[in-house]
C-alpha atoms as one frame of an Amber mdcrd trajectory, in Angstrom:
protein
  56.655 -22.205  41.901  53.045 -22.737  43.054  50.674 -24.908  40.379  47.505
 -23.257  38.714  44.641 -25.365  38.054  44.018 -26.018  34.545  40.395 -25.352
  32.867  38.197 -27.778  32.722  37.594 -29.475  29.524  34.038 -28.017  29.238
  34.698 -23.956  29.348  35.957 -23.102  26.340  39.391 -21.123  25.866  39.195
 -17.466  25.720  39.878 -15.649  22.689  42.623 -13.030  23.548  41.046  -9.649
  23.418  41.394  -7.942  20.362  40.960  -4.328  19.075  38.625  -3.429  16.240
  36.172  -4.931  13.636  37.421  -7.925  14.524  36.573  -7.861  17.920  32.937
  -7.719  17.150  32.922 -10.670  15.159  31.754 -14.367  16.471  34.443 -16.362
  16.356  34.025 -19.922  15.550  30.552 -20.248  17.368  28.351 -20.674  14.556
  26.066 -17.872  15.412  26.105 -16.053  12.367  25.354 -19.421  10.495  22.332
 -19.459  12.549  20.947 -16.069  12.531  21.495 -16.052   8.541  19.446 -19.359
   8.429  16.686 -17.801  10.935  16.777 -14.773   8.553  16.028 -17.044   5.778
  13.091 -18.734   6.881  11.282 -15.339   7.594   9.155 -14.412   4.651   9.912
 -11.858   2.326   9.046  -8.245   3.309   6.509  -6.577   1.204   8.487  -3.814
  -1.467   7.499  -0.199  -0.208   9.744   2.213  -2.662  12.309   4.949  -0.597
  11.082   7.989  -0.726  12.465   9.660  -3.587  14.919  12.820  -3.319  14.053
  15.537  -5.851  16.712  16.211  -8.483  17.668  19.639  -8.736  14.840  21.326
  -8.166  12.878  19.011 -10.841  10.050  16.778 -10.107  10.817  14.024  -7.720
  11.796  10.800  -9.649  10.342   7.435  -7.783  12.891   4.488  -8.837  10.114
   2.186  -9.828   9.257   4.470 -12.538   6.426   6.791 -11.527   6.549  10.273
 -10.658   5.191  11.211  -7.549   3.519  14.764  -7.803   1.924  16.732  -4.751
  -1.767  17.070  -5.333  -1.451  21.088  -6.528   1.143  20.072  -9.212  -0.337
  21.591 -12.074  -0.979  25.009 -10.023   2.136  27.099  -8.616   1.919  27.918
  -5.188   0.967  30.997  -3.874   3.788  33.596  -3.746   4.655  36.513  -1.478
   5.263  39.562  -3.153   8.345  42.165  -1.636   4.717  44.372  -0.658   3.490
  41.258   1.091   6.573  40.776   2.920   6.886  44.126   4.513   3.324  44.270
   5.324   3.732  40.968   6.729   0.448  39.896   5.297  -0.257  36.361   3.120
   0.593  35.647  -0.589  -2.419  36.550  -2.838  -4.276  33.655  -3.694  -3.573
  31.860  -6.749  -6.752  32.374  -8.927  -8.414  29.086  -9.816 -11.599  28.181
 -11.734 -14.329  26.201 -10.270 -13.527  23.487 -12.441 -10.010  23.624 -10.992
 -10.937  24.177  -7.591 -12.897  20.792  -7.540 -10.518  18.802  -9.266  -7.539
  20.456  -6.531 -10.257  18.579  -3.664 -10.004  15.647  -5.534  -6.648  15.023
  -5.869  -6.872  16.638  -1.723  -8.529  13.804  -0.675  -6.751  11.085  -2.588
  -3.359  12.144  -1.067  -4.514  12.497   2.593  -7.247  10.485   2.916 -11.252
  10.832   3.732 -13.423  10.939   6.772 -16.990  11.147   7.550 -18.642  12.968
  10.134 -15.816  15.335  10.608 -14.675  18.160   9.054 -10.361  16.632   9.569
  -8.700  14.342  11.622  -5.453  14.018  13.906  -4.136  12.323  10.651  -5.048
  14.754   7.961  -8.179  12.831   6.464 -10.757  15.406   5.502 -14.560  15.634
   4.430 -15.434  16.896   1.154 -15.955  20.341   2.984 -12.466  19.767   4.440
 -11.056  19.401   1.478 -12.263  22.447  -0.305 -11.623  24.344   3.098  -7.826
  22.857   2.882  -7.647  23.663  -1.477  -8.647  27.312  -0.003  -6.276  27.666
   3.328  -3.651  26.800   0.735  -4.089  29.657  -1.247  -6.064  28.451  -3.714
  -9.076  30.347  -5.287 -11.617  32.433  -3.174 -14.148  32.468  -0.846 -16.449
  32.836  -4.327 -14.827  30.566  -6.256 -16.049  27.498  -3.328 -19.733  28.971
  -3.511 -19.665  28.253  -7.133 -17.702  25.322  -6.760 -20.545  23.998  -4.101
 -23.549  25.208  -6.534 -22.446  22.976  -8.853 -21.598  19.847  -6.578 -25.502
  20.827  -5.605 -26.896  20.636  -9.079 -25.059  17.212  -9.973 -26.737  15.775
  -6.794 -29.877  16.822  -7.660 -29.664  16.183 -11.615 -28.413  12.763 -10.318
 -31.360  11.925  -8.303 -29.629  12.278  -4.495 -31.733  14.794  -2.265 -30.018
  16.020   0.006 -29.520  19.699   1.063 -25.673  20.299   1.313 -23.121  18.071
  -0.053 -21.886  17.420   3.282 -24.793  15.720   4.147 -24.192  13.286   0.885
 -20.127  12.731   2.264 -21.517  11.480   5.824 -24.356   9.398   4.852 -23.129
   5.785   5.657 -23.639   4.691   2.126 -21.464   6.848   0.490 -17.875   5.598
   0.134 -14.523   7.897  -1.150 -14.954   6.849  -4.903 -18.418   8.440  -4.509
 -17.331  11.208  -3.496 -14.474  11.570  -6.017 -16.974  10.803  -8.858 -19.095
  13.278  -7.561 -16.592  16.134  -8.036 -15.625  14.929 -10.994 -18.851  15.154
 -12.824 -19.301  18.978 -10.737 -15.869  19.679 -12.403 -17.030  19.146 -15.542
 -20.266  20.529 -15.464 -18.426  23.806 -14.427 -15.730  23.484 -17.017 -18.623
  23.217 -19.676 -20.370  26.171 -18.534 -16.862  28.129 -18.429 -16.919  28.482
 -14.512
C-alpha cells in the first residue's frame, strides 16, 4: 500500500464540506470577531426615518411622530369626470383662491426645492414662476387666478420698498434667498385673503 504525504503543520485542516447555513459560516477563524469590532469603531450613522407606508388609505404616519403631508394636502386633487373620460380630455381644475394659490407655491417650493435663474431643474427645484406654473399644471386654479395671484406678489414688493418690475426679477436677484421668497408669498397671501381674492 503506497504512503501519502502528510500536511504540513502550517496549512490548516479542511473543514469537510457541508450543506446549508452552516456552510456559509466562518468556522473558527475569528473573522466575524473582527468585522464586528471594525463595525464598531465606525461612527454612528446619522437617523434618516423609512419612508412611511400609508395606512389604509389614511394619511401617511412617519414613526417618529410627524405626519408627512404632500404640499396640496388641504386641496383634493383634480378629478376626471365619466364626460372627461370619454372625451379623453383633463380633470377640471380644482378652483382655488388667490390666497390659496400662493400659499399651494409655498408649500411647492418647500417640498421640491428653489432655483434661481431658471424657470425648473433636472431635480425638480423651481423659481417662484415655476412654482405657480407647477400649482397650475397640477390642476390647481386658473390662468386668472395666477394674474391675480402675481398682482398682489407685485403690490407687496412695491408697498415693501423692492422695485422691481416682475417678481421674477426679485427670485433671481443674488440677494434674495428661499425664506425671502416664502415670506414674500406669504404676506401676498394675506393681502389677498384680506381683500377676499
Amino acid at each position: 500500500m503506497p504512503r501519502t504525504a502528510p500536511n504540513p503543520p502550517s496549512a490548516p485542516m479542511a473543514a469537510p464540506a457541508a450543506s446549508g447555513p452552516a456552510a456559509a459560516r466562518p468556522v473558527a477563524s475569528g473573522l466575524v470577531a473582527e468585522i464586528e469590532a471594525y463595525l464598531a469603531s465606525l461612527p454612528a450613522p446619522a437617523r434618516t426615518p423609512a419612508p412611511c407606508p400609508p395606512l389604509d388609505g389614511g394619511p401617511r404616519v412617519c414613526p417618529l411622530g410627524s405626519v408627512l403631508r404632500p404640499w396640496y394636502a388641504d386641496h383634493a386633487p383634480p378629478r376626471a369626470t365619466l364626460l372627461d373620460r370619454v372625451l379623453r380630455r383633463p380633470a377640471r381644475p380644482v378652483p382655488v383662491t388667490a390666497a390659496e394659490h400662493l400659499g399651494l407655491a409655498s408649500r411647492y417650493i418647500a417640498a421640491h426645492g428653489w432655483l434661481q435663474g431658471a424657470m425648473w431643474d433636472g431635480a425638480g427645484r423651481v423659481c417662484l414662476l415655476g412654482a405657480q406654473a407647477a400649482v397650475l399644471a397640477h390642476g390647481y386654479g386658473t390662468p386668472a387666478t395666477v394674474r391675480t395671484a402675481r398682482v398682489q406678489l407685485m403690490e407687496v414688493l412695491h408697498a415693501t420698498g423692492r422695485r422691481v418690475s416682475s417678481p421674477d426679477e426679485y427670485n433671481d436677484r443674488p440677494s434674495t434667498r428661499q425664506s425671502d421668497v416664502h415670506r414674500l408669498l406669504d404676506r401676498a397671501a394675506a393681502r389677498a385673503a384680506r381683500l377676499g381674492l
